[in-house]
C-alpha positions as CSV (number, residue, x, y, z in Angstrom):
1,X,123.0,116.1,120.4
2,X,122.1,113.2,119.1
3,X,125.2,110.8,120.6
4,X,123.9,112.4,123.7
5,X,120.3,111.5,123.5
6,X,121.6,107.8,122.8
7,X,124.0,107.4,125.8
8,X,121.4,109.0,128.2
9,X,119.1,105.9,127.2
10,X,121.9,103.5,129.3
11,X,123.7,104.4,132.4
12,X,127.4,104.3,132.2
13,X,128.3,100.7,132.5
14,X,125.0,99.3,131.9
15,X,123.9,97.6,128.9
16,X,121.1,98.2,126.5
17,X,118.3,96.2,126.9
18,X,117.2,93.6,123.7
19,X,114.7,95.6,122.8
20,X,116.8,99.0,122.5
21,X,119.5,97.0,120.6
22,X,116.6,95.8,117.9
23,X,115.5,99.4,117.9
24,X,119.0,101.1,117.6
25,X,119.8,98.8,114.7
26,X,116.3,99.6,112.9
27,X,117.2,103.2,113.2
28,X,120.5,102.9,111.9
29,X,119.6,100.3,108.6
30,X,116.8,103.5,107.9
31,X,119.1,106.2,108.3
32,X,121.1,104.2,106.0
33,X,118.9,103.7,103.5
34,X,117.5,107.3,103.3
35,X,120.7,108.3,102.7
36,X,121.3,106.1,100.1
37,X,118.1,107.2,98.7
38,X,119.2,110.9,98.6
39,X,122.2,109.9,96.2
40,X,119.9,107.3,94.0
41,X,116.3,109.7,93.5
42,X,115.7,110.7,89.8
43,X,113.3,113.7,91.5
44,X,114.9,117.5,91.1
45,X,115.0,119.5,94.1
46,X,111.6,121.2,95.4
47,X,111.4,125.1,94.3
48,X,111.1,125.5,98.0
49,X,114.7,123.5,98.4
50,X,116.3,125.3,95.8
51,X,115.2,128.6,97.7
52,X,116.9,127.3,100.8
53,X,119.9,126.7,99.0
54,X,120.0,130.3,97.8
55,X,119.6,131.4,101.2
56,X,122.8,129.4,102.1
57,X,125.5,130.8,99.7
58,X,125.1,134.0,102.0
59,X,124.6,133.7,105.3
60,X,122.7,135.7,107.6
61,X,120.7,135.9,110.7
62,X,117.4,135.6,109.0
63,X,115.9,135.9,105.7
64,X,112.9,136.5,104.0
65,X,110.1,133.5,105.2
66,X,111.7,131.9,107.6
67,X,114.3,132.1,110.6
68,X,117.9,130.8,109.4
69,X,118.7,127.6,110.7
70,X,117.5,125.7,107.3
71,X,120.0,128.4,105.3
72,X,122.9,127.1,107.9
73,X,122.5,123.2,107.9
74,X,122.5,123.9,103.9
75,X,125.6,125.5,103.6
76,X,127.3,122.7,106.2
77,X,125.8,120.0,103.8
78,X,127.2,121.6,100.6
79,X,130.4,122.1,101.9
80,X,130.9,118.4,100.2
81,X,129.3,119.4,96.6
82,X,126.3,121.1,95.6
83,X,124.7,118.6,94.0
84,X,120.8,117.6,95.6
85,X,121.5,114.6,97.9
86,X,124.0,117.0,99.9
87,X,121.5,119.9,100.0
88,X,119.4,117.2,101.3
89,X,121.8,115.4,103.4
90,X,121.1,116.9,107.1
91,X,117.4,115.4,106.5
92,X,117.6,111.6,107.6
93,X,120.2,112.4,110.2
94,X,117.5,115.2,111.7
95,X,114.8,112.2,111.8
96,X,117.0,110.3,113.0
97,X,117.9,112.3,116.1
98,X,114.6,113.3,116.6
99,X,113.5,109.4,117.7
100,X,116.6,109.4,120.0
101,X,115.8,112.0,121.7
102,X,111.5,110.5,121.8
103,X,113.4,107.4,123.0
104,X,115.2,109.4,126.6
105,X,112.1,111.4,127.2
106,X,109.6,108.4,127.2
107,X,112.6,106.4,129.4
108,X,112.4,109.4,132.1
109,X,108.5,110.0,131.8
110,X,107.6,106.6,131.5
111,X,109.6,103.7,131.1
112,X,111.9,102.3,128.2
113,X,109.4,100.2,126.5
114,X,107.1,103.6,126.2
115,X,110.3,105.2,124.7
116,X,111.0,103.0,122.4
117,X,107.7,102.7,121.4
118,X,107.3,106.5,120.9
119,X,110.7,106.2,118.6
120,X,109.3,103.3,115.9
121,X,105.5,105.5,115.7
122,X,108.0,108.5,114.9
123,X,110.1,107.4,112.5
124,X,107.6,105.3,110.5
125,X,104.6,108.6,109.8
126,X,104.4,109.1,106.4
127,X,105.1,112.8,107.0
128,X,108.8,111.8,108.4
129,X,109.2,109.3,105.7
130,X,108.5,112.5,103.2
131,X,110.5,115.0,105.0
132,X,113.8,112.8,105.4
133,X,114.1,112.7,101.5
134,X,113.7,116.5,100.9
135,X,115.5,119.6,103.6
136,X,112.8,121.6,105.0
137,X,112.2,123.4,107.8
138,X,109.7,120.8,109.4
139,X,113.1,118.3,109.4
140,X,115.5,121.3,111.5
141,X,112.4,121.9,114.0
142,X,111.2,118.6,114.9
143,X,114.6,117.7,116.0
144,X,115.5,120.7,118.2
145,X,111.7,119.9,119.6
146,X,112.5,116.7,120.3
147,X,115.7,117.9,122.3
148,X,113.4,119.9,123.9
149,X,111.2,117.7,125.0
150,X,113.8,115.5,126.4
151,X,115.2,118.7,128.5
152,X,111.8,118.9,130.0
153,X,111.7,115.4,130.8
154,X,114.9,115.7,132.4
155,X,113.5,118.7,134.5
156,X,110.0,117.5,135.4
157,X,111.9,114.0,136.9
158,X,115.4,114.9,138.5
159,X,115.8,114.9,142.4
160,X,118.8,117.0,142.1
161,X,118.3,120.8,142.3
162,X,121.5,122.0,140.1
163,X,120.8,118.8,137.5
164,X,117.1,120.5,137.2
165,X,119.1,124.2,136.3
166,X,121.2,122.1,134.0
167,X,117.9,120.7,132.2
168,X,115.9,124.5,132.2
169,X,119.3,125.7,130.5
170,X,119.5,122.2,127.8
171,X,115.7,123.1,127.6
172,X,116.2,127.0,127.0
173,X,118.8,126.2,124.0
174,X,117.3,123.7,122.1
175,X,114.1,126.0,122.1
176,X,116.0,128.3,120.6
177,X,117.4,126.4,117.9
178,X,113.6,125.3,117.6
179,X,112.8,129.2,117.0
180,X,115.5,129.4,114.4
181,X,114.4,126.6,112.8
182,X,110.7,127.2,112.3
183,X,108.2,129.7,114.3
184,X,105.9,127.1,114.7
185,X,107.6,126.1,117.8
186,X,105.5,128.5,120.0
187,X,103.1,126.0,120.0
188,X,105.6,123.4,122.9
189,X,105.7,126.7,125.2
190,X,101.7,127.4,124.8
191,X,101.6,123.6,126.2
192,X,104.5,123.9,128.4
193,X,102.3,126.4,130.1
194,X,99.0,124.9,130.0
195,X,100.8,121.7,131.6
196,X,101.4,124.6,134.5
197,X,98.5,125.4,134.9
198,X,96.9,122.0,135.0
199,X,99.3,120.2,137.3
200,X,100.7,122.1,140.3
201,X,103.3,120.2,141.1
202,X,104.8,121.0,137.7
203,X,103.7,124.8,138.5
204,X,106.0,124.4,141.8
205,X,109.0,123.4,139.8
206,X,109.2,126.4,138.1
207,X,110.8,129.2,140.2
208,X,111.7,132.3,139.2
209,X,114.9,132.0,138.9
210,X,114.6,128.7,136.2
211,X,113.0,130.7,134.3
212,X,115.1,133.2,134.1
213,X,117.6,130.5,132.5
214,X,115.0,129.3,130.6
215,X,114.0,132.6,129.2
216,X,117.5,133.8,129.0
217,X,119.1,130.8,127.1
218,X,116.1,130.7,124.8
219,X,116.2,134.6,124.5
220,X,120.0,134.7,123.7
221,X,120.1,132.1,120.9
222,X,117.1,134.1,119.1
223,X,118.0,137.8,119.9
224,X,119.9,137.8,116.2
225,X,117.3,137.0,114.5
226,X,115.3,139.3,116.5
227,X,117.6,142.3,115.7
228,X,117.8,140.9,111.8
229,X,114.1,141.4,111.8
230,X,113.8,144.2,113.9
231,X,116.6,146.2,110.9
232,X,114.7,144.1,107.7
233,X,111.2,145.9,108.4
234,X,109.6,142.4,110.6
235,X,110.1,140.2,106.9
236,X,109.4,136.9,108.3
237,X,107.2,137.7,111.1
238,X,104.9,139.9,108.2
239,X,105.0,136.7,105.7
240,X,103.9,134.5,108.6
241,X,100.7,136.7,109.3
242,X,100.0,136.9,105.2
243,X,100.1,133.3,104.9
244,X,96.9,132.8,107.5
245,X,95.2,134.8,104.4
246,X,92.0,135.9,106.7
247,X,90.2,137.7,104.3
248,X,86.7,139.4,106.2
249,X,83.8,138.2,104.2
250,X,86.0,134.7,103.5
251,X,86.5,133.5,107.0
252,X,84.3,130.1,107.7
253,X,85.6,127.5,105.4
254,X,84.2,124.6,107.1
255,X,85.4,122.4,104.3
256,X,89.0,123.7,104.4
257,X,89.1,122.3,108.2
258,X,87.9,119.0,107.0
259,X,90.4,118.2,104.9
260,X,93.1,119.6,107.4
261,X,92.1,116.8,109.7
262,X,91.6,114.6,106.8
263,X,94.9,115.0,105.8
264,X,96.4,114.5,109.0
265,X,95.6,110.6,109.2
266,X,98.4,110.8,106.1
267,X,100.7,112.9,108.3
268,X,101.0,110.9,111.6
269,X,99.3,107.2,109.9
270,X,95.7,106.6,110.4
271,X,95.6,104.2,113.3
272,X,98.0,106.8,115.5
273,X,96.0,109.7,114.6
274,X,92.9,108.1,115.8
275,X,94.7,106.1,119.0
276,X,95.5,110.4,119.7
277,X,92.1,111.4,119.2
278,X,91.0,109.0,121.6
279,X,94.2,110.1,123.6
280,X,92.9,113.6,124.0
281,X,89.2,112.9,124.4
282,X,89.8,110.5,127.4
283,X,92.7,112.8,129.3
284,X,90.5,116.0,128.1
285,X,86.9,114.0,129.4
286,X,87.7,112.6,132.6
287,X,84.1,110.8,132.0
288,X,85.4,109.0,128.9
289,X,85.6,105.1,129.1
290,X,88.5,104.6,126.5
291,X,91.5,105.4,129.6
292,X,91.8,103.5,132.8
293,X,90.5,104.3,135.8
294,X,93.4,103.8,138.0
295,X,96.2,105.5,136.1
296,X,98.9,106.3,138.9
297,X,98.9,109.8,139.6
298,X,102.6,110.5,138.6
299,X,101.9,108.3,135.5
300,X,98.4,111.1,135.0
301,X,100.6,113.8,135.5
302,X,103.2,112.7,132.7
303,X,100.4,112.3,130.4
304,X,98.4,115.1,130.3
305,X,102.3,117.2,130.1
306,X,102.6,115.4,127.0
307,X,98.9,116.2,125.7
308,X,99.3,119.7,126.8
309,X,102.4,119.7,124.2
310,X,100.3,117.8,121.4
311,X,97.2,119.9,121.6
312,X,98.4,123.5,121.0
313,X,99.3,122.9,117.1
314,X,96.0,120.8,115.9
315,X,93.8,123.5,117.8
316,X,95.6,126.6,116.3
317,X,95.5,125.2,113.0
318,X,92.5,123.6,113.0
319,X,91.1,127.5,114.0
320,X,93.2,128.3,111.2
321,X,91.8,126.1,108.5
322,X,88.3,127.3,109.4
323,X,88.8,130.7,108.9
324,X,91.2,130.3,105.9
325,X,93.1,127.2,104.8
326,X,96.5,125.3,106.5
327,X,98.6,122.8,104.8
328,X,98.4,119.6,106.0
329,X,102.5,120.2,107.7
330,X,101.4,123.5,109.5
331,X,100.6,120.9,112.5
332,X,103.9,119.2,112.5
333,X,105.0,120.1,115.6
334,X,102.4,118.5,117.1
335,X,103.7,115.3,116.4
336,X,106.8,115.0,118.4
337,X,105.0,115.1,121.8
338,X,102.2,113.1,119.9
339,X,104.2,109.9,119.7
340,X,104.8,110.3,122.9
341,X,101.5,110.4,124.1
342,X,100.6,107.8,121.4
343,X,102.9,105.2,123.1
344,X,101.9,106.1,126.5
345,X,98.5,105.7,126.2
346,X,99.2,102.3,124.9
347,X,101.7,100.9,127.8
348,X,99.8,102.9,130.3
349,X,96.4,104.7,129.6
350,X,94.5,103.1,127.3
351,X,91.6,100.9,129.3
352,X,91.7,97.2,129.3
353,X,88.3,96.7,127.7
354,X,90.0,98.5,124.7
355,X,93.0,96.8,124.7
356,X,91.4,93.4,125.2
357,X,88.7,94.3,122.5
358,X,89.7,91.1,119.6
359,X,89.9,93.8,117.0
360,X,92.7,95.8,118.9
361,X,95.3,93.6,117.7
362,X,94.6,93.0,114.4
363,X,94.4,97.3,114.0
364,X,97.8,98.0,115.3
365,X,99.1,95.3,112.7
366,X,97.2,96.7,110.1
367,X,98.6,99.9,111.5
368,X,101.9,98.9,111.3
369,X,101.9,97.6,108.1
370,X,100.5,100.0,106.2
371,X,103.0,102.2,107.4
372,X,105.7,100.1,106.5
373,X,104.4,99.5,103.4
374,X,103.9,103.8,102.7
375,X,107.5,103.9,103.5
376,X,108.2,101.3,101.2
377,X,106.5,102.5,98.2
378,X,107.3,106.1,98.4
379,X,111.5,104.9,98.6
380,X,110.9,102.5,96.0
381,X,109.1,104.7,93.8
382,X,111.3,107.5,93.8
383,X,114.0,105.8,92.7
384,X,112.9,105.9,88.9
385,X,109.9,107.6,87.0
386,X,108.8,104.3,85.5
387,X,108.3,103.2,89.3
388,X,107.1,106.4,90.4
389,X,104.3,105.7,87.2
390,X,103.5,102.1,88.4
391,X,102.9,103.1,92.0
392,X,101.0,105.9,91.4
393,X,103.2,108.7,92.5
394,X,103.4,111.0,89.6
395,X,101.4,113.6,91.4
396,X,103.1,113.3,94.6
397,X,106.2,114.0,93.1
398,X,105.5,116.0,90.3
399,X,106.8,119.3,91.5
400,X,110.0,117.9,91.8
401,X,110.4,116.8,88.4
402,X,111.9,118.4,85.0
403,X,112.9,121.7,86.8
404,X,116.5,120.6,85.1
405,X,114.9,120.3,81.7
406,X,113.0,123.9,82.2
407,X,116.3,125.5,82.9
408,X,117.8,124.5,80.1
409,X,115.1,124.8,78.1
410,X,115.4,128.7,79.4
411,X,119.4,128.4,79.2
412,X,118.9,127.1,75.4
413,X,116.9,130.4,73.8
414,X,119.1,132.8,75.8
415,X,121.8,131.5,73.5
416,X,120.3,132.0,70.4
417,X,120.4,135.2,69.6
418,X,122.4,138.0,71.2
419,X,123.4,137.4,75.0
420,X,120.1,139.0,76.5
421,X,120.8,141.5,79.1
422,X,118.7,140.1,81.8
423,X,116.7,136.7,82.3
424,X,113.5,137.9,84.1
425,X,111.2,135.4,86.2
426,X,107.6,136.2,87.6
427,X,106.8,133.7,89.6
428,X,109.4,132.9,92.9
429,X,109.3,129.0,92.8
430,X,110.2,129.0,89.4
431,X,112.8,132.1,90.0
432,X,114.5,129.7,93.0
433,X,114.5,126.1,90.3
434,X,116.2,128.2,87.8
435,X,119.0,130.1,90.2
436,X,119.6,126.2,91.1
437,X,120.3,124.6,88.1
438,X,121.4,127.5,85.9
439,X,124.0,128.3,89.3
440,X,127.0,127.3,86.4
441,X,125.7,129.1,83.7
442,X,124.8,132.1,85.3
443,X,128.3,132.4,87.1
444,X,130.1,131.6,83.8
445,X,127.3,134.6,82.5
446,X,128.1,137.5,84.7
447,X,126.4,139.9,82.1
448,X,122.8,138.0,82.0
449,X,122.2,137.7,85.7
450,X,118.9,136.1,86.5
451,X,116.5,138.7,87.7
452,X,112.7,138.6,89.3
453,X,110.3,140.7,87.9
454,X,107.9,142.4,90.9
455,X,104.3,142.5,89.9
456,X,103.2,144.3,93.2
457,X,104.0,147.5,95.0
458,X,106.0,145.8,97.6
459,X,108.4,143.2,97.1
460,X,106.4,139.4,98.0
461,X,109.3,137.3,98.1
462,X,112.9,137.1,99.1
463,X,113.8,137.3,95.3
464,X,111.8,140.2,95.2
465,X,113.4,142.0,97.2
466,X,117.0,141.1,96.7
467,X,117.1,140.9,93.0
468,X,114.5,142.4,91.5
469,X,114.3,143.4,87.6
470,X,115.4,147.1,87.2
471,X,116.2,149.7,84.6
472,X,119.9,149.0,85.0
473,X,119.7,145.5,83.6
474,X,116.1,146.4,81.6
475,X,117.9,146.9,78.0
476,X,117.3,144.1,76.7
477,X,115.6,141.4,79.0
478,X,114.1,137.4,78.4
479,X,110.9,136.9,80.2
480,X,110.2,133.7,81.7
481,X,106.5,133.9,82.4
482,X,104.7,131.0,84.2
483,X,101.5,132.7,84.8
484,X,99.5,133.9,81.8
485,X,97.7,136.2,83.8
486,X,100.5,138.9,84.3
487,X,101.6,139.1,80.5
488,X,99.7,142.1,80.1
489,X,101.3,143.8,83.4
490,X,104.4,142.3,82.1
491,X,104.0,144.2,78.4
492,X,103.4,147.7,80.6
493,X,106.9,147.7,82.4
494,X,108.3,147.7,78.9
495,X,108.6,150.6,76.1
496,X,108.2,147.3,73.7
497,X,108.3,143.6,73.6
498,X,108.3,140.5,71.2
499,X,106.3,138.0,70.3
500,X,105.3,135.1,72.7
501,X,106.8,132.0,72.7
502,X,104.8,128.6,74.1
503,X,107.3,126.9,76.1
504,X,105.9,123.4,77.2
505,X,107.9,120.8,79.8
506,X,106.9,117.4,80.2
507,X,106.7,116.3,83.9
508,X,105.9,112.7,83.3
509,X,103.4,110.9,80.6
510,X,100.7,113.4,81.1
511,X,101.7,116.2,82.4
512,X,103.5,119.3,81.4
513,X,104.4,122.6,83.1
514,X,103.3,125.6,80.8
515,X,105.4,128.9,80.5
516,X,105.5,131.7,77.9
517,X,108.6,133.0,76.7
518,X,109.2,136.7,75.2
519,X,111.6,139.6,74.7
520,X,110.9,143.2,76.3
521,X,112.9,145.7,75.5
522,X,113.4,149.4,77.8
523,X,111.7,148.3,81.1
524,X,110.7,150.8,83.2
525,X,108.3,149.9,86.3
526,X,105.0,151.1,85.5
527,X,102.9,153.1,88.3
528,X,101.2,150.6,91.5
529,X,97.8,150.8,93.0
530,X,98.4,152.5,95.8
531,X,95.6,150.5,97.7
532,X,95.8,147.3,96.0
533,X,99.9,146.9,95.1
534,X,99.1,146.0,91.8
535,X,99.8,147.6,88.3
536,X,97.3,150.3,87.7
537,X,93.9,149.1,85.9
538,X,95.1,145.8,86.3
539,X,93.2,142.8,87.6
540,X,94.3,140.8,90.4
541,X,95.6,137.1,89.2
542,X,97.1,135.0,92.4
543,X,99.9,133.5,92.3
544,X,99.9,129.7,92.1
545,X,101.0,128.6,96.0
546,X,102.1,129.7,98.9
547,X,104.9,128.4,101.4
């Protein structure tokens, strides 16, 4: 996809412009260097990484949190070693596709300066300068919305009736790949629609019989993963509604939605974040004096498709974040069509006072350059822990550090004594870091398979449910513990156990990560709340994050 984004930039025969040349070699020298940076980072792979990575050695139409697109790329990347940077590997190439794709759409809505714009905001946020040095879901399905997007450019300008067809069906796939990748995709066809409803001569383009392809295409990429949920009890779709967390009595957190928005200045760079806020206000209040006046109509029409594509996200999450809590990436998707509009706006929307204003220019180079120099001190700083410690990253990285080290730490006691007939875990991150770097030893150590101990009625995680600790394996069984609060729950599911152990890993010069090793011997699952899903009598204890 993404050699065709690039030649649909330039007509056959015609040659790119200065401009796209500079941008097409800036793209290329970063792709470049985050790879390079994949094979030279000291950091471990993210629990959440190493879980994807367990997905992939058996593949499947879906799996426990999220649709299978992330387990696929994985298991292409690793085809060339196991080792992180090639779990990582389809990140930068995603991010870099993603811009290519920003670049054709902006050319067909807009022009090629507005494209290429919309290209250089993308690949400079400090959330894509994060997510091309890990593999995450956000990576897989702000490409395929990207492809999207361009589809739908490609539809909302063509003349030619079978070339729109061609662009519903280009637009129907890569939805679907979006809806493999990430559920969060939703959010383009709640704008896709809204943008129907506000322009009708968009609404006229749609015929019945487009979106029949449309639906179709879209419907036939994600009808496995449909049936895989429809035969796995709704896994995915049932972890997607417990991670909103709306508990009654809990449900105004007006501080919660404060730091959502706080956070996403980080996400998309401050000055972007608030040229889209005044993006949205001005297309959203025709009265607003921050647009011009005498936008084309066609131009109008192009913008507020894009805005209908940005807003879904940061409105749904926003609700979200005031009822219960969002992480600042739950809006991601949003920031695809955001760029867009971003870049638009400043070509095309933005009123003249504004732009004339003498502080405009010096905040787009302040923009710029803090975003440069974000990207600059994250890949710098990740390169070594003494760096990381100078620049002040220890806490961004630290859950990607010494999950090596805790592995063998784990790897180290099962050795000294009698081969143990079980290695339990009760908490899923660390379960997923310890299947990924104990992956040698445990397939040299058939008889000590690594196990995950269930503290609730029903299983919470895809560990849970697909190896859980049982009496088969209970004999004689080392417990990993990493939260202090299940130790007694732990002791009941066993006729006896040893003697804790204090296990303590150093992350980096002041922090460590705590766990609590012991022996039980004759496990048999106690009896569950039937209401709560916890061990009877006990007290509830959460467990330290969700995805």
């Amino acid at each position: 996809m993404t050699s065709s984004s690039a030649s649909a930039l330039a007509p056959s025969g015609t040659p790119l412009s200065a401009p796209a040349r500079y941008v097409l070699w800036g793209l290329g020298l970063l792709l470049l260097l985050r790879v390079a940076l994949l094979f030279t980072t000291y950091t471990n792979l993210y629990p959440d990484e190493a879980q994807y990575w367990l997905w992939s050695r058996e593949l499947d139409f879906g799996y426990y949190s999220k649709p299978p697109m992330i387990a696929w790329l994985i298991h292409i990347s690793t085809l060339f070693g196991d080792r992180e940077p090639f779990v990582r590997l389809f990140a930068p190439f995603l991010h870099l596709g993603a811009p290519l794709f920003l670049w054709g759409a902006g050319k067909k809505l807009f022009d090629e300066r507005t494209g290429l714009t919309a290209a250089v905001i993308y690949s400079l946020m400090p959330g894509v300068v994060l997510s091309s040095a890990i593999i995450s879901t956000d990576a897989a399905l702000m490409f395929f919305l990207a492809a999207t997007l361009y589809f739908y450019s490609l539809f909302l300008t063509t003349e030619v009736e079978r070339d729109r067809t061609r662009a519903v069906l280009g637009m129907g796939l890569a939805f679907g790949c979006a809806a493999l990748s990430k559920y969060a995709c939703v959010y383009f066809l709640i704008g896709a629609v809204a943008h129907a409803v506000f322009a009708p001569s968009v609404r006229k383009l749609w015929s019945w019989r487009r979106l029949a392809v449309f639906l179709g295409a879209f419907i036939l990429l994600l009808s496995p993963n449909l049936y895989w949920n429809a035969t796995h009890g709704f896994q995915t779709v049932s972890h997607t509604a417990d991670n909103a967390n709306w508990h009654w009595g809990k449900l105004f957190n007006p501080l919660s939605l404060l730091k959502f928005w706080r956070d996403q200045f980080g996400v998309f760079g401050p000055v972007p974040f608030a040229c889209l806020i005044l993006a949205l206000f001005g297309l959203f209040w025709r009265g607003a004096p921050v647009l011009r006046r005498d936008i084309p109509a066609p131009v109008r029409t192009a913008l507020i498709g894009v805005a209908c594509l940005t807003a879904p996200p940061l409105v749904f999450v926003s609700i979200q974040a005031f009822l219960s809590r969002a992480n600042a990436n739950w809006a991601a998707s949003a920031y695809v069509p955001a760029s867009l509009l971003v870049a638009a706006l400043v070509w095309h929307g933005f009123s003249v006072a504004l732009k004339s204003h003498p502080l405009a220019r010096w905040v787009v180079i302040l923009g710029a350059t803090f975003q440069v120099v974000v990207m600059t001190v994250f890949m710098v700083g990740v390169v070594s822990p003494d760096l990381s410690r100078a620049l002040g990253l220890g806490n961004t990285v630290k859950r990607a550090r010494a999950w090596d080290t805790t592995t063998q730490a784990v790897i180290t006691a099962a050795q000294a004594g009698p081969p143990p007939s079980a290695i339990a875990v009760d908490n899923r991150n660390v379960y997923n870091a310890v299947a990924y770097y104990g992956r040698d030893w445990f397939t040299a150590h058939p008889e000590t398979p690594l196990k995950a101990w269930v503290r609730e009625a029903h299983p919470k995680s895809q560990a849970e449910t697909e190896t859980p600790l049982t009496e088969s394996v209970g004999q004689n069984v080392l417990i990993l513990s990493y939260v202090d609060g299940f130790l007694p729950d732990i002791r009941h599911d066993f006729a006896s156990t040893g003697p804790n152990e204090s296990l303590k890993i150093a992350i980096d010069h002041k922090r460590t990560r705590d766990f609590t090793l012991l022996y039980g011997y004759g496990f048999k699952r106690a009896p569950r709340d039937p209401v709560t899903g916890h061990p009877v009598g006990a007290g509830i204890v959460q467990d330290d994050e969700a995805e």
